[in-house]
DRENDO-1510 file (C-alpha; in Angstrom, 1 decimal, always signed):
<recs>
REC; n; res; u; v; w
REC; 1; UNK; +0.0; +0.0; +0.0 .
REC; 2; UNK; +1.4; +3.3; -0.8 .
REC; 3; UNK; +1.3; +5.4; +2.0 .
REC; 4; UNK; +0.7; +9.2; +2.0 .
REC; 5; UNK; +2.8; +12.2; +3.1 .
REC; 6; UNK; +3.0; +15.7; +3.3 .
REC; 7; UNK; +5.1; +18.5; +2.8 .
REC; 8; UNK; +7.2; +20.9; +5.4 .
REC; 9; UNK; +4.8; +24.1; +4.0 .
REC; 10; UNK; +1.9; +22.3; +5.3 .
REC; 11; UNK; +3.6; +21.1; +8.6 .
REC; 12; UNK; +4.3; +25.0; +9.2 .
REC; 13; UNK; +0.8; +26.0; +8.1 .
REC; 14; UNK; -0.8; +23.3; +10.7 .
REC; 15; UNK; +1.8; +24.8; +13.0 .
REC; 16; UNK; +0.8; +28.4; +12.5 .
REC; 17; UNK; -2.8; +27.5; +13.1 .
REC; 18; UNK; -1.8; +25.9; +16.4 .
REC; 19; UNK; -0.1; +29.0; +17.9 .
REC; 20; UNK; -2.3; +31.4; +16.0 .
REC; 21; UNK; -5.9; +29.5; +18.0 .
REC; 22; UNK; -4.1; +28.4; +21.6 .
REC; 23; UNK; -1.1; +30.7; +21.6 .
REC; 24; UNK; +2.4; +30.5; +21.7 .
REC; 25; UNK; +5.3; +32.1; +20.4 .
REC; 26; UNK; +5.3; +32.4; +16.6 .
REC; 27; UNK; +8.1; +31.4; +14.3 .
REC; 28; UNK; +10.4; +28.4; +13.0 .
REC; 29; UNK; +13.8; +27.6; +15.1 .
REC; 30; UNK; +15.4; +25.2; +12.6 .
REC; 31; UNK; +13.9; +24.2; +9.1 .
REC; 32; UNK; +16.0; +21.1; +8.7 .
REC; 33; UNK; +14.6; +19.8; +12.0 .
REC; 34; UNK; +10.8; +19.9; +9.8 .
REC; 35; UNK; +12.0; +18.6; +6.3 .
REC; 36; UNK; +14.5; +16.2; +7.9 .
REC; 37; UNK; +11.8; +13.9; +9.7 .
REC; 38; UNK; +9.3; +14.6; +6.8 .
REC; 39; UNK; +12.1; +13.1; +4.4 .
REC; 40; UNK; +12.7; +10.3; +6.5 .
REC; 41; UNK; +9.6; +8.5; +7.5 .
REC; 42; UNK; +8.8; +8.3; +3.4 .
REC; 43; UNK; +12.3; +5.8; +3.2 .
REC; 44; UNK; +11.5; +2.6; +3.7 .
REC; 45; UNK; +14.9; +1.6; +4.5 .
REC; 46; UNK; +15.1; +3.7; +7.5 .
REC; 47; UNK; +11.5; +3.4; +8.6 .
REC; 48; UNK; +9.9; +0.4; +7.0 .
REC; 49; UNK; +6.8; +0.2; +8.6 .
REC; 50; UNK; +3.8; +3.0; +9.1 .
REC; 51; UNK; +4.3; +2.4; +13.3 .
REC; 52; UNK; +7.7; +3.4; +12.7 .
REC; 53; UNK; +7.4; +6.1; +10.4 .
REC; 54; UNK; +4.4; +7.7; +12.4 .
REC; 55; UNK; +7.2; +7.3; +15.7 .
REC; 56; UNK; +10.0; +9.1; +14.1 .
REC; 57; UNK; +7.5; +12.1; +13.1 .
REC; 58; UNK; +5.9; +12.2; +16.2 .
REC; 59; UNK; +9.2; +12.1; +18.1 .
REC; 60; UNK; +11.2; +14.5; +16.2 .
REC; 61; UNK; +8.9; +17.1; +16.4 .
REC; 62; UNK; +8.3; +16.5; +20.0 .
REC; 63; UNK; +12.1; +16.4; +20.8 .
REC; 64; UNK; +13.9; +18.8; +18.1 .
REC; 65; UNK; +12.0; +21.5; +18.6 .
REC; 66; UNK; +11.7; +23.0; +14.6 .
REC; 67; UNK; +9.6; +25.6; +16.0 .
REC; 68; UNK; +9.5; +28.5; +18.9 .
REC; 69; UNK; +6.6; +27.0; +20.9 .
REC; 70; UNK; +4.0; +24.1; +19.7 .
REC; 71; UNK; +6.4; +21.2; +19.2 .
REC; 72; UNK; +4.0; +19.2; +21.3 .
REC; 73; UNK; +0.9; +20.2; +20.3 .
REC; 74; UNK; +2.6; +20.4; +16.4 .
REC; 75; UNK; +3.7; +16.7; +17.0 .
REC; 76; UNK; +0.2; +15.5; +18.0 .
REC; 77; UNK; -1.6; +17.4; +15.1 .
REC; 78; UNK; +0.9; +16.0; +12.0 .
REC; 79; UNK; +0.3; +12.4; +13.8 .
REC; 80; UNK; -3.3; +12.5; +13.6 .
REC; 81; UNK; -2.9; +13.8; +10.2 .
REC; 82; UNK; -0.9; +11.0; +8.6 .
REC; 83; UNK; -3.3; +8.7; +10.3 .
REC; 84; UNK; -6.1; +10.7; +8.4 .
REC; 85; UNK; -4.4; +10.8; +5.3 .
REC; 86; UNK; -3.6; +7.1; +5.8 .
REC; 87; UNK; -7.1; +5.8; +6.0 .
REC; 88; UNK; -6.7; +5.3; +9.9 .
REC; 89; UNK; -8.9; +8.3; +10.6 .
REC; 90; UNK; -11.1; +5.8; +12.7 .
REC; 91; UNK; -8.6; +5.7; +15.5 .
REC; 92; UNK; -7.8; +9.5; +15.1 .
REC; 93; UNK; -9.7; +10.5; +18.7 .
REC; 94; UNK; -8.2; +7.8; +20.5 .
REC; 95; UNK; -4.5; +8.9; +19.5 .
REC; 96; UNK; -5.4; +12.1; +20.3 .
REC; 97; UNK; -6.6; +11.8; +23.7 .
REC; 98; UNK; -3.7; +9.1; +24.4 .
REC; 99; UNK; -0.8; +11.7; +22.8 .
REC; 100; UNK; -2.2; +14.8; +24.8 .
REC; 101; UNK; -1.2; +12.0; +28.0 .
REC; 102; UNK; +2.0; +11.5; +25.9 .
REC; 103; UNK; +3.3; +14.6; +24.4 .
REC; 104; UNK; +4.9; +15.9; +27.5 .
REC; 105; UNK; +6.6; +12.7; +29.1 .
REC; 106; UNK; +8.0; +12.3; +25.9 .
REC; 107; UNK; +9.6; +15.8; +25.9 .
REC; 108; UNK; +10.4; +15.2; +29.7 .
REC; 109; UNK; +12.7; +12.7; +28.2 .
REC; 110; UNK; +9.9; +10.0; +30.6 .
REC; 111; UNK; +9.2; +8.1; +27.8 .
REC; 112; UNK; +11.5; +7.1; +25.1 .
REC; 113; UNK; +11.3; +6.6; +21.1 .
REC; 114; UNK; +11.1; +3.1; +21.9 .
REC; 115; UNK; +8.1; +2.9; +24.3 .
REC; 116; UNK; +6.3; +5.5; +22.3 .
REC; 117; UNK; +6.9; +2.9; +19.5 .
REC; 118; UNK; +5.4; +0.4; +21.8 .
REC; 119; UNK; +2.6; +2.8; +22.6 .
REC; 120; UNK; +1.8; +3.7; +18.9 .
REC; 121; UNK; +1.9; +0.5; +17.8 .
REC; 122; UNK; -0.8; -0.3; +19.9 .
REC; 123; UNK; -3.0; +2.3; +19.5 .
REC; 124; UNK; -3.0; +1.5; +15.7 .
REC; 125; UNK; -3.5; -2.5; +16.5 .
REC; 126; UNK; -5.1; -3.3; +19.8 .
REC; 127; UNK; -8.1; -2.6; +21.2 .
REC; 128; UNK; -6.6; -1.4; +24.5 .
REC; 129; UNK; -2.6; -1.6; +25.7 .
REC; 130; UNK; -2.0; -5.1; +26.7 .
REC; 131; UNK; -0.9; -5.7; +30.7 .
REC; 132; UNK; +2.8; -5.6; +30.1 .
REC; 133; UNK; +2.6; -2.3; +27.9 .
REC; 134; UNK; +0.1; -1.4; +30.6 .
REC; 135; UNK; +3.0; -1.4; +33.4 .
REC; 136; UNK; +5.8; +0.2; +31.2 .
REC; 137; UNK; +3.5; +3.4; +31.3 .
REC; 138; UNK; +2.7; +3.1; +34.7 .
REC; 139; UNK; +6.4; +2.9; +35.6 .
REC; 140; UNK; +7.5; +6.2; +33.1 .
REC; 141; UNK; +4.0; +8.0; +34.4 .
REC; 142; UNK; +5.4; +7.7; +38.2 .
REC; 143; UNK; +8.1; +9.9; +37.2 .
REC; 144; UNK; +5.9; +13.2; +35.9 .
REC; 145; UNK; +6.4; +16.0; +38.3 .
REC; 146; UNK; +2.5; +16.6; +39.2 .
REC; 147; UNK; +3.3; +20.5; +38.9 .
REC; 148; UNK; +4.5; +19.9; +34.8 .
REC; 149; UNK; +2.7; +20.8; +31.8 .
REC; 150; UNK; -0.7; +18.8; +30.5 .
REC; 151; UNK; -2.1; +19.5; +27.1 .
REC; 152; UNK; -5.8; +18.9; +27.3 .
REC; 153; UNK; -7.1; +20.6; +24.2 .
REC; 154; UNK; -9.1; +17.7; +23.1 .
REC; 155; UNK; -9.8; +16.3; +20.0 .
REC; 156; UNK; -12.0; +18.9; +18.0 .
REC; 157; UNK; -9.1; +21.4; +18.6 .
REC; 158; UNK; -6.9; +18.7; +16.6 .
REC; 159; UNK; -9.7; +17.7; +13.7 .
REC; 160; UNK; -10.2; +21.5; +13.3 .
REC; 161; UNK; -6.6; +22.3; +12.2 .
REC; 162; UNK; -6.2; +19.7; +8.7 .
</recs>
């Protein structure tokens, strides 16, 4: 199956919506850190399968922080849209609300590229997080500092930007 991408103007535009409706401090901090990951996930050889791919993107916008401000929120919108433009929009709500949990542990350096692999994975093919995966998140989740950030936006404010 050929899978669908997108290009680094769009990224920017879905990122310019995001600060533009919750805030935030305009502006892009390092084009190569938004075409870089956008070039990557579409080679096979470095990120053969969609989980992976959908990872990477996730994780690179989360961590390398391309723009000012959003990278979190940024990271969560350009995953729900390449599961939209993937034909996975049925499971676009529930990655959603599981990535606002996400987003922040991952940039808290909580949970790693290889959990959140995990974590996607089984959001695209389970019907819940099976026990094992269950207690990996546990475990990272006892390390948030209760006084950090939460995104709760929800999922209209994500559907609303693509």
């Amino acid at each position: 199956m050929a899978l669908n991408f997108f290009t680094a103007d769009y990224t920017i535009r879905i990122h310019d919506k995001i600060i533009e409706i919750s805030g935030g401090i305009p502006g892009i901090k390092d084009y190569g850190n938004i075409d870089s990951p956008l070039a990557h996930i579409q080679n096979d050889d470095y990120y053969p399968t969609f989980e992976e791919k959908l990872t990477h993107l996730i994780f690179s916008f989360n961590k390398f922080h391309a723009f000012n401000d959003g990278n979190k929120r940024t990271s969560i919108a350009i995953g729900a849209f390449l599961l939209e433009v993937n034909g996975l929009d049925f499971i676009v709500n529930k990655f959603i609300i599981e990535m606002e949990n996400i987003a922040v542990t991952v940039a808290d350096n909580i949970i790693e590229k290889e959990l959140l692999l995990e974590i996607i994975t089984s959001l695209i093919n389970e019907e819940d997080y099976k026990e094992e995966l269950k207690l990996k998140i546990i475990n990272s989740l006892e390390q948030i500092d209760p006084d950090s950030e939460q995104i709760n936006f929800g999922t209209d404010f994500y559907r609303d930007l693509y």
